[in-house]
N, C-alpha and C positions, 0 to 999 in steps of 0.2 A: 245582439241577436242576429244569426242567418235570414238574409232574407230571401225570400217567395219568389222567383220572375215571375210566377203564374203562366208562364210559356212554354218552357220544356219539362216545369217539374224539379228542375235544378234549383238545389239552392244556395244560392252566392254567399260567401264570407269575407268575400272583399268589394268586390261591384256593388256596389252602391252605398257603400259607407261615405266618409268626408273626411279622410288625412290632409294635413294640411297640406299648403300648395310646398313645391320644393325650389320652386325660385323665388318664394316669400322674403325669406332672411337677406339674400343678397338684393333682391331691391328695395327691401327697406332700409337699407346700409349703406347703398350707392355702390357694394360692388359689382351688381350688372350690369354688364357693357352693353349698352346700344350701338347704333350705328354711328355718333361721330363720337363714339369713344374709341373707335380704332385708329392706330397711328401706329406712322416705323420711318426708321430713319430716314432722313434727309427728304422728308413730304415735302410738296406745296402744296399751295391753298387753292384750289380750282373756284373761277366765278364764272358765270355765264351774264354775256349782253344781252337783252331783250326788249324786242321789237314795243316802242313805243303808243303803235296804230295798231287799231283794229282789223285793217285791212289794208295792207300796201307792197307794193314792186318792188324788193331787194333790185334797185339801180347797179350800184356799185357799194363794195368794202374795202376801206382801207385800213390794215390793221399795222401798217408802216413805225407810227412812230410807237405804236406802242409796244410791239416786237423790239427796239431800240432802248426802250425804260431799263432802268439797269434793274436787276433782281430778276425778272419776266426770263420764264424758261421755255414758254411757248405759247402761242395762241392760232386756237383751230377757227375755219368756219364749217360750212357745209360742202367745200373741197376735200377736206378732209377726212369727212365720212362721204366714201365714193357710195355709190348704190351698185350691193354688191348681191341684191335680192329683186333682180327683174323677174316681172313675171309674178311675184306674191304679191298682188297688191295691200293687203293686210299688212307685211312688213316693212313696202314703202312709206305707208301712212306711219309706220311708228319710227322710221328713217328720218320722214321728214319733220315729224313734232317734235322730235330728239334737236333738229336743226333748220332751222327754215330754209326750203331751196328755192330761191326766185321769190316768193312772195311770202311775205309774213299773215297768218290768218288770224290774228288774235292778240289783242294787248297780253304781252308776256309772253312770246314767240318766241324762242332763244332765236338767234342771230350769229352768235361766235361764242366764242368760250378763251378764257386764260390761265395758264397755273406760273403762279408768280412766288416768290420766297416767305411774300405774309400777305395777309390779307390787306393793310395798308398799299402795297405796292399790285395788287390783283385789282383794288377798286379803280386807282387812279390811271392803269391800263386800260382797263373798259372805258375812261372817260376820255381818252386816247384813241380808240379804234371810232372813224368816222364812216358813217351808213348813210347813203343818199337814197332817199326814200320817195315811192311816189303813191303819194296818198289815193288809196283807192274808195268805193262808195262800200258802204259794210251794213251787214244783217245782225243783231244778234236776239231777235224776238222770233218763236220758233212759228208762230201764227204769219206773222209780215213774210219769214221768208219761203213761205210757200207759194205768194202772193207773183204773178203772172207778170211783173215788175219789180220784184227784186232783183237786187246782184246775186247774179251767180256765183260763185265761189271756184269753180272748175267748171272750163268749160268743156270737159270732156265726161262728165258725171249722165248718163242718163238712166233715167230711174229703173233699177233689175224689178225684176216680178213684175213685170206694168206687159201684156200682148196688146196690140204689135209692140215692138222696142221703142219711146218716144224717136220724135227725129231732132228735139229742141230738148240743149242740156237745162238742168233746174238744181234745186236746193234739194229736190226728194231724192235720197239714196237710192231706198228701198221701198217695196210695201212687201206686204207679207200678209196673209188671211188666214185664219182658223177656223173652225165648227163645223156644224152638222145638223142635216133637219132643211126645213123650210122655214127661214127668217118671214117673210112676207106673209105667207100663211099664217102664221104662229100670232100674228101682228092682227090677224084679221078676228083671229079667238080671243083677243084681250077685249074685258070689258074696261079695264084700264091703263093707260098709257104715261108712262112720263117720262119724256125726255130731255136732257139738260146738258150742257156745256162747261166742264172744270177746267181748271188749271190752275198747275203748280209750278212754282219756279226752283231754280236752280239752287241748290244745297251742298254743300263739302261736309266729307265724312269728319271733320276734326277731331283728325287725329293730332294728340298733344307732341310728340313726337315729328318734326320736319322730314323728310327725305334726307337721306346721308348716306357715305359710301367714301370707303376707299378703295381706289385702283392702283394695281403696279403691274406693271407688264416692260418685261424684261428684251434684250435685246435678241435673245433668243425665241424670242414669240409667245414665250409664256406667260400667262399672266395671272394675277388671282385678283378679287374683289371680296371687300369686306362692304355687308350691308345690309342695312335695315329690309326687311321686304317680307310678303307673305313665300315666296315661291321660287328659292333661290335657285333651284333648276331650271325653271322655266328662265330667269333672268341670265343665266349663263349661256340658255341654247340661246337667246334673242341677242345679249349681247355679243355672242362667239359669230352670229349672223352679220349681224350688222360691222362687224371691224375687219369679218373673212378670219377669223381665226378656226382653229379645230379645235371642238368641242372639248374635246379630252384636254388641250391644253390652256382653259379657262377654268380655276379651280375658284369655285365662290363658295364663303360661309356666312350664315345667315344669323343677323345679332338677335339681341334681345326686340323687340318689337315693341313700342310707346303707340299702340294705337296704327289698325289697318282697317280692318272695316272695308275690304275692297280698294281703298286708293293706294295700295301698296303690292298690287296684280299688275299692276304696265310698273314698263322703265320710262323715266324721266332722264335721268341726268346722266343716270352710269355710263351710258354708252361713250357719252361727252370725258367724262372723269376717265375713263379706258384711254380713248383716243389722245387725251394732253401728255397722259403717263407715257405712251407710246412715242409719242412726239421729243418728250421730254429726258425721256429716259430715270425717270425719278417719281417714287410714289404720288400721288395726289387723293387729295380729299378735297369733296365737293359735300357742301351742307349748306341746302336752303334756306333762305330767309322765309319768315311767314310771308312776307308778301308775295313772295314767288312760289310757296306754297298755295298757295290762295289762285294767282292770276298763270300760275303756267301748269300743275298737276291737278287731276282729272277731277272733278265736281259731278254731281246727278247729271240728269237729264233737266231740262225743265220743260214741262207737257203742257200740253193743251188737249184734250179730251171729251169727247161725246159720248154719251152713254142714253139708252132708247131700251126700255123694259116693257112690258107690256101684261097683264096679270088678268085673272080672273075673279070674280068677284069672295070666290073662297081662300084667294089669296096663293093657289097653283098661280107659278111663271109659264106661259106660254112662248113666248118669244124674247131673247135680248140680244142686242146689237152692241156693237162700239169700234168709234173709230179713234186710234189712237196717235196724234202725233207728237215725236220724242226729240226732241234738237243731240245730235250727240257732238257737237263743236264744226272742226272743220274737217271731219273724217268721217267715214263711212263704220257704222257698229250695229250692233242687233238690239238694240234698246229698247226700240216699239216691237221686235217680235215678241221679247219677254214680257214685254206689258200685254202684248195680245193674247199670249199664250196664259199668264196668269190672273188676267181680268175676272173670269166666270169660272173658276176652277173649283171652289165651296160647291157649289150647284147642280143638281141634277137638270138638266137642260133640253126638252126635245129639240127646241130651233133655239141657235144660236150663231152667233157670229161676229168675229171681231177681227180688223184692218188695221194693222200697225205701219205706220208712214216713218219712217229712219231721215230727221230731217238737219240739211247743213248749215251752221250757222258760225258766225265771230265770234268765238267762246273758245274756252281751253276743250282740248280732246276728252269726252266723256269718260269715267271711268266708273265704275264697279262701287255701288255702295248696298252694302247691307239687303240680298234680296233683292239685285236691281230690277230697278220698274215695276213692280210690283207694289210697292207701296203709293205709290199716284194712280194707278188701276183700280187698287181695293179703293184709294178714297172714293173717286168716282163710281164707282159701282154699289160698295155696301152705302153711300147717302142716297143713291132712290132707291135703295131697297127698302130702307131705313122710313122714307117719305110714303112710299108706297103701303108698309106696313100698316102708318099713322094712316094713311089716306081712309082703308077701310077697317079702321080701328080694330088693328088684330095686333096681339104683343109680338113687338119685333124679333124677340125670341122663337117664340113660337112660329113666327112667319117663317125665319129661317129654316127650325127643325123641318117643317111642312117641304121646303125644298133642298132640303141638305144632301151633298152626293154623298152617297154609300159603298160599300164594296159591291163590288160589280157594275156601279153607273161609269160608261160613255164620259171621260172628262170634256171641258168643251175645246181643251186643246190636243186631243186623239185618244191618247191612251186609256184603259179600260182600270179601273180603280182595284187595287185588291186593300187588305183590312187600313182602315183609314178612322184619322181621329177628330172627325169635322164635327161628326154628330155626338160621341162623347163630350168634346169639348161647350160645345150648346147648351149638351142637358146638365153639366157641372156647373154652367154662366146662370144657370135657369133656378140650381137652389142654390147658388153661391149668397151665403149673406148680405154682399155686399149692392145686389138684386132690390133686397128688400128695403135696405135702407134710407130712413126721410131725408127727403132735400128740403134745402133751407131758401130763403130767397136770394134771386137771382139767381140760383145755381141749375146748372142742367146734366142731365144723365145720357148718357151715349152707351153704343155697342157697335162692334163690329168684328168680323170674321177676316182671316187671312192667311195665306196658303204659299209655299216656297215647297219645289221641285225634290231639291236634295239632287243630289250627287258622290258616287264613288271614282273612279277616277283610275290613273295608273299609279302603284302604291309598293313600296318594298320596304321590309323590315329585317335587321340582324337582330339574332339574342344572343346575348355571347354568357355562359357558367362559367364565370371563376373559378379559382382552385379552391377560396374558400367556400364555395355556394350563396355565393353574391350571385346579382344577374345584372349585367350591363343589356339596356334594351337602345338599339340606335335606330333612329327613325327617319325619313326625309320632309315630315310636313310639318311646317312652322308651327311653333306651340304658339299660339295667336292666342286663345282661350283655355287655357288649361288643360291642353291634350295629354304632355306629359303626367299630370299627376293620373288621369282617366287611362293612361297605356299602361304605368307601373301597378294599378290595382288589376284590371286584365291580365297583363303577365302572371303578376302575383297570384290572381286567380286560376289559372291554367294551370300555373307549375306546383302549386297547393302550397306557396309559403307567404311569409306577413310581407306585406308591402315593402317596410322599411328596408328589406332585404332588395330592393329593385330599384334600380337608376335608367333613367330613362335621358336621352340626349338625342340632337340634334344634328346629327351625321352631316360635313360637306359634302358637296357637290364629286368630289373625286373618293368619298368614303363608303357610297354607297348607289345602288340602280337608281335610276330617275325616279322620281315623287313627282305629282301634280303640284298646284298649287294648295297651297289652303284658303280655300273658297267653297261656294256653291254648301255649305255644312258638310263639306266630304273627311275636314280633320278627323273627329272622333271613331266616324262610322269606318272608311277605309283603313285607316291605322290600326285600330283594334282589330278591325277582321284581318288582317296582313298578322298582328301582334299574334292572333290565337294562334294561328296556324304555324305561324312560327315556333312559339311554343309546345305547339304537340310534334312539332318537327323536333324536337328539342330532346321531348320527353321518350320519344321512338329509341333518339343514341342512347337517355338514358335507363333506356330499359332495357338494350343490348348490352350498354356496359357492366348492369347489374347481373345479368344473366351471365355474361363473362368472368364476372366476380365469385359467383354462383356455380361456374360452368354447368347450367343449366340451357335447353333452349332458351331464346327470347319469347315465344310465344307463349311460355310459362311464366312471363312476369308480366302484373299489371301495377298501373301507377296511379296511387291514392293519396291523397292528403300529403303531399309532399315525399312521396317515399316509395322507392318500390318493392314490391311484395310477390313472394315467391307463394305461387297456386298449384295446387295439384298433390296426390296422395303423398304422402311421406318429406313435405316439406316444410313440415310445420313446428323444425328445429333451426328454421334461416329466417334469422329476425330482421324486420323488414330494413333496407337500404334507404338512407336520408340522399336528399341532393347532395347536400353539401359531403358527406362518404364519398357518396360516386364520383363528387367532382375532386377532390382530395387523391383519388386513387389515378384521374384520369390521364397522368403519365405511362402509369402499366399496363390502361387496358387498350388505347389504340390514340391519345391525344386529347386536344382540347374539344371544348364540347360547345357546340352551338349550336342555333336553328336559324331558318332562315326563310323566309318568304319573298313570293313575288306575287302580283298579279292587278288584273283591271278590274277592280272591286264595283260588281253590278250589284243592282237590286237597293239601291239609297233607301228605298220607302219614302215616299212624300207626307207633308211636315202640314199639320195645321193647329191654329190659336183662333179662341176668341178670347177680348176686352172688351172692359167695363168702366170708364171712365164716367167722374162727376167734376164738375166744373165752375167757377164761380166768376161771373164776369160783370166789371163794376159798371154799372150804362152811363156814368159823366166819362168816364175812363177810355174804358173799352179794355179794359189791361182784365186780362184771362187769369184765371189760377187756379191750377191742377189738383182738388182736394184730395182727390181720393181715384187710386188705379189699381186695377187688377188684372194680372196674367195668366189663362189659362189654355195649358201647349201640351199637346203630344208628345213624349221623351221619346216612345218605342220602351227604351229602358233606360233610364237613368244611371250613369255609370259612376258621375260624380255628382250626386245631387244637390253641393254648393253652387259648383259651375253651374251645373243646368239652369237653376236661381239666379246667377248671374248674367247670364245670357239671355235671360227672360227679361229680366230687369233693365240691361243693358238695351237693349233695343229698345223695349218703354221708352227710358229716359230720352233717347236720341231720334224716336218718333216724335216725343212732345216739342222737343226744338226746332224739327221741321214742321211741326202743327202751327206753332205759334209764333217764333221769330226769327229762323234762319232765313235769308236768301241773297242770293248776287246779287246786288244795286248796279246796275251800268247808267252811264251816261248817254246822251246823245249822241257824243265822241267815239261811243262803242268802248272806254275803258270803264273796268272795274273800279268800284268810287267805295267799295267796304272790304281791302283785304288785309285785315287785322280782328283778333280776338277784341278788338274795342268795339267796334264797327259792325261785326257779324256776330252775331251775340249765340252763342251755344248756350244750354241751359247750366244751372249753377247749384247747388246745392238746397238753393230756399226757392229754386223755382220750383222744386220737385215735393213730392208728395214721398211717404215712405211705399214701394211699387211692391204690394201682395204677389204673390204666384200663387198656383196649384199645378202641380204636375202629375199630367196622365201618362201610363203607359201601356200603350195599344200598339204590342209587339210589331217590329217589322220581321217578316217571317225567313225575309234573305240574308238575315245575318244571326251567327251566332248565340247569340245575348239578347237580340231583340233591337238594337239601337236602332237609331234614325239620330239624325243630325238635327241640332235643336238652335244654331246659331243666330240665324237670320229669318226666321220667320216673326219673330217678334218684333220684329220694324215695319211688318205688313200691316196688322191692323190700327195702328196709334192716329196713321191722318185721320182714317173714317170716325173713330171713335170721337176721338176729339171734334172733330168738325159735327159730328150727330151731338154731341151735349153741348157746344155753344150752341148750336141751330136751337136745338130747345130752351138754350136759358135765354135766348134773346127774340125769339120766334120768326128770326126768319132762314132760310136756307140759305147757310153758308157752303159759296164755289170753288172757292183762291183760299189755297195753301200758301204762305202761312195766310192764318189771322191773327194779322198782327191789330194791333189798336187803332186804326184809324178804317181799317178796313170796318172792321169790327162798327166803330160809329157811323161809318156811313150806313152801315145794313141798318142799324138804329135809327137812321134819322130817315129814316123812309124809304131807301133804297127796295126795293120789290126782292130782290136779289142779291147777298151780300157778296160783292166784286170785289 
């Protein structure tokens, strides 16, 4: 049956159905290629040495005898990658995490790199190259290294946004401030107050999938890369930066994708893997070990957070504060800006206000997970909401809707709201069944709200009509989540024929205009609007070319249901024209036929969910268990409403692992003491619950269809949730993400506060 958008009136016979996915078969068969299934003749094996300390003085490198090993076709350090981007300081930082210059910041620093004939003879080379190291004093707790006595890290870092300029360098990058109103005032109208101190630690997106990549680059300067990655345009202008190549002559194609989630937006190694090729004169392939996954590519932030609400006794929010600070390794990032900016973002808000601190610590370079910062923001803030609700016994639903931003509220990080789905999603949580239903003992019930930006981005799309009226659609944004099957029913939609008629691929870097990354939820939303427009770009030639077929004008032909149709008095002997006709003919009537788009796809529409989780936690134990979860999100529209159910799902699930047991273990030493899937425990199939959905869709009004991006907002709400249904099933307020089990009994055995 066609369905409704309830938006323009249109109704779809392909957007929102559920055709299967189209790179189903090939990886369930193992013919999809990822990243180290690329190879070409005569590779090596690229490995990278890495810095054993946390914090230490590259003295001296001697890569002498291992350059001598026989097999060994080259080995770089950070000579080798000159700095060929003064001046960006953002590019030095990924210059020098690519390669440590003078001082290593982090257990798993790369140090040098080798590409040897097999991997047997690339390890025993690394064990070959000698590093005289001078052990420096190291940070890697983001609270201590704020502290007026810690190691500096740079001593040229002083903190941006701070009037006057400090005159003494520190650990704070940045700070950054949002809101609006009077904080102080606001504070003075509360009849109550509660304010509290969270903190979460550091998490990796595991992804099952390592980092991988081949490089060849030619004696002629050319080169190309094959490689796993969200964003393989971006990784050619970064990598074409950093070697001094010319853009144009870095061709990268981007594989199948085993899991990115954001840790697949920065380069790690390619640059490395480029430069040995170069050196070497012969392909190379560099593919991660999990450990070096773990201790040298990007992980969360781990926060520490304040949060200061203030309410009345009807349960209006008067005032709320927060100051957030973000550790983002040993580089300078915006981590606490998007925690500040996405703190208070559900809420209508007269006074607010919230201070994001960007702080540097011994840790791998922060990267990009799922919604970053945002989900340590919501925990902190929906838990005293959540308290506050209980404090003057008003349902915490209800307390919500009572303060929920709407279209037209002030958000607390600037912008003025238009149709938004905070408050749908509340009153859907509100008779959702799963509301109603009895808890058993020991178990506790949670909710929480949570909110993601969205983004469009810079986007280009080809559609190319076959002869047989096939349609090849080429796109530049990683199919990370299903975009391709979500572009070929769009196509399909536009150009009025069945899906199966539509191929949608993956265009390299020299096939098509630059693409952003796939991040930010901008895949489905940017793509598809680039895809429509393409399409009608499409359907324009082919309603010239019927018209030529016709020798009628073109503005006598319109295009329906797949076909165009000749209008106007006395034409109603010209039976209407199929694509596949026009495309059949399009030798005679002027060539091949294609559409094509460009453009900086605005207007994302911002993205909101609330969750319902119940939870069972054993009080000998302390071991949690997730009965029962439900997701309810704003699509805009749903395009593929499998995916969208995945992607709902999918964040649940990799919320509940940072609820309850992910986190970096460091030592004293400052190295990481958990980097393996033994160690750092991701959730597993029995630790999950089966994860309900409901999906709304409360049109975005700047695009076509209605979409909004649906990827990453479902990773916002899971800490708070979960952390509100332990706090209940065990009665005290839990702070520390995870809770794991021991945390968990210490709040049980008396703790006031579960730390």
């Amino acid at each position: 049956m066609p369905l409704d958008t309830h938006y323009t009136g249109q109704t779809f016979k392909q957007v929102g159905t559920r055709p299967l996915r189209p790179d189903g078969v090939d990886k369930v068969t193992g013919r999809a290629k990822y990243g180290a299934d690329a190879s070409a003749p005569g590779q090596l094996v690229g490995r990278i040495l890495r810095s054993p300390h946390a914090h230490a003085k590259i003295k001296k490198i001697d890569t002498s005898k291992a350059e001598k090993l026989a097999g060994v076709k080259a080995v770089i350090t950070a000579a080798d990658l000159p700095d060929l981007t003064a001046g960006d300081h953002g590019m030095y930082d990924i210059l020098e995490n690519c390669m440590a210059r003078g001082t290593a910041f982090y257990d798993g620093h790369a140090v040098a790199a080798v590409a040897a004939i097999d991997e047997k003879t690339a390890r025993q080379a690394l064990k070959l190259i000698k590093v005289d190291y001078e052990i420096l004093p190291h940070v890697t707790d983001v609270d201590e290294a704020v502290k007026p006595k810690a190691p500096v890290l740079h001593a040229k870092n002083f903190t941006r946004g701070v009037t006057p300029k400090p005159t003494r360098p520190s650990n704070i990058a940045k700070r950054t401030e949002y809101g609006h109103g009077d904080v102080e005032a606001g504070f003075k109208q509360a009849d109550i107050v509660i304010s509290r101190n969270f903190k979460t630690e550091q998490t990796h997106q595991g992804y099952i999938e390592p980092h991988a990549c081949l490089a060849n680059v030619g004696p002629d300067g050319q080169g190309e890369l094959w490689v796993c990655t969200q964003g393989h345009f971006v990784y050619r202008n970064t990598c074409a930066a950093l070697l001094g190549m010319d853009v144009s002559k870095l061709r990268v194609t981007s594989s199948e994708i085993g899991g990115g989630f954001g840790g697949k937006t920065h380069v790690w190694g390619e640059p490395v893997a480029l430069a040995l090729s170069r050196k070497a004169n012969r392909p190379v392939k560099l593919v991660m070990t999990r450990d070096e996954v773990f201790r040298a590519s990007g992980p969360t932030s781990a926060t520490s957070i304040d949060v200061k609400i203030g309410i009345r006794k009807d349960g209006t929010i008067v005032a709320a504060d927060a100051t957030l600070r973000y550790s983002g390794g040993p580089y300078y990032g915006m981590w606490a800006e998007l925690g500040a900016m996405t703190a208070f973002a559900c809420y209508d808000l007269k006074n607010v206000r919230t201070v994001g601190y960007e702080v540097l610590v011994n840790r791998p370079k922060t990267a990009a997970y799922r919604a970053p910062s945002a989900p340590m923001a919501a925990f902190a803030v929906e838990s005293v909401i959540d308290e506050l609700a209980r404090k003057i016994g008003m349902d915490v639903i209800d307390f919500r809707i009572k303060n929920a931003a709407k279209q037209g509220t002030k958000s607390s990080y600037g912008p003025v709201y238009g149709p938004i789905g905070i408050g749908p999603t509340l009153e859907a949580a509100k008779k959702h069944p799963h509301m109603k239903a009895k808890l058993g003992k020991n178990q506790g019930r949670g909710m929480a709200c949570g909110f993601w930006f969205n983004f469009g981005g810079q986007t280009c799309v080809d559609l190319n009509v076959q002869p047989d009226g096939t349609v090849n659609v080429a796109v530049g944004t990683v199919d990370v989540g299903g975009s391709r099957a979500s572009l070929g029913l769009v196509a399909a939609e536009e150009l009025g024929i069945s899906y199966d008629k539509v191929r949608v691929i993956v265009a390299d870097t020299s096939s098509l205009g630059h693409n952003d990354m796939t991040d930010g939820s901008r895949g489905t939303f940017s793509s598809s609007m680039a895809t429509v427009f393409a399409a009608r770009n499409a359907i324009a030639i082919l309603r010239g070319r019927a018209a030529k077929m016709w020798e009628i004008p073109a503005d006598d032909v319109e295009w329906k249901d797949g076909a165009a149709h000749a209008k106007g008095e006395g034409r109603g002997n010209l039976a209407p024209l199929s694509l596949k006709e026009i495309a059949e003919a399009a030798a005679n009537t002027g060539g091949p036929i294609a559409g094509h788009n460009e453009m900086v796809a605005d207007g994302a529409g911002v993205s909101f969910a609330t969750h319902i989780c119940d939870v069972e936690v054993d009080p000998e134990t302390g071991k949690t268990q997730v009965i029962r979860y439900t997701v309810i999100q704003d699509a805009g529209k749903a395009v593929h409403p499998t995916y969208v159910e995945g992607q709902f799902q999918g964040g649940a699930a990799q919320g509940i692992g940072w609820a309850l047991n992910e986190e970096y273990v460091y030592g004293k030493d400052g190295r990481l003491q958990n980097a393996g899937f033994l160690d750092y425990r991701i959730p597993v199939c029995s630790d999950l619950p089966m994860i309900d959905t409901q999906i709304l869709e409360i049109p975005n009004p700047n695009h076509p269809y209605g979409v909004r991006g649906v990827g990453e907002t479902s990773i916002v709400p899971p800490l708070a949730a979960i952390a509100n249904a332990v706090s209940n099933a065990v009665g005290v307020r839990m702070i520390h993400v995870p809770m794991s089990p021991p945390r968990i009994l210490k709040a049980i055995k008396g703790d006031k506060i579960g730390r």
